[in-house]
N, C-alpha and C positions, 0 to 999 in steps of 0.2 A: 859560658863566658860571662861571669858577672860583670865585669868591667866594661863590658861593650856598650857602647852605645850607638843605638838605633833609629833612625829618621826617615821619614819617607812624602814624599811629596806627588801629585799627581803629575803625566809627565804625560809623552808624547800619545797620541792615540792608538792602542795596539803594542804599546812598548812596555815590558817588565826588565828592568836595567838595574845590577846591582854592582855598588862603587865598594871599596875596601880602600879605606885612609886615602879618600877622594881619587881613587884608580878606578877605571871602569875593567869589571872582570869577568863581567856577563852580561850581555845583550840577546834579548830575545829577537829585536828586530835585525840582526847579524845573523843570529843561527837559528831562529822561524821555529823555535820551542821554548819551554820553559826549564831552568836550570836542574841537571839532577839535586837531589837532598844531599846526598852523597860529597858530590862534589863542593856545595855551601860549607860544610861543616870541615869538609877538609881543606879548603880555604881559609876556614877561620881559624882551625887548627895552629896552619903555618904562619898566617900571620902572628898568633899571641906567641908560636917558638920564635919567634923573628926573621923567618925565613923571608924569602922574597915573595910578593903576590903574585903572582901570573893570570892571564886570563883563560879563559878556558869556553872551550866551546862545544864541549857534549851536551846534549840535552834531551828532552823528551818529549814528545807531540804535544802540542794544547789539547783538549778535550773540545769534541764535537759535540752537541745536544742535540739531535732532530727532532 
């Protein structure tokens, strides 16, 4: 997606949140993982066909480090 343009700011503690044309479409701190790959790209997919955004809330466990 050449056109896209991308920003990111430090945010809440523990939160990774991603907005599409300032909609929030993924909250980590809602669904207690981090967004599939999958799902980003086919988000961005429909938004550049014009489709509507939706949020989505699949995701996949953080990583533990012991």
């Amino acid at each position: 997606f050449p056109e896209a343009e991308v920003s990111g700011f430090v945010g809440r503690k523990g939160s990774f949140e991603l907005e599409i044309n300032g909609e929030l479409v993924f909250s980590k701190l809602e669904t207690g993982g981090f967004p599939m790959e999958k799902d980003v790209r086919d988000a961005l997919q429909n938004t550049y066909d014009g489709k509507q955004v939706e949020k989505w809330t699949r995701n996949r466990p953080p990583c533990v480090i012991l």
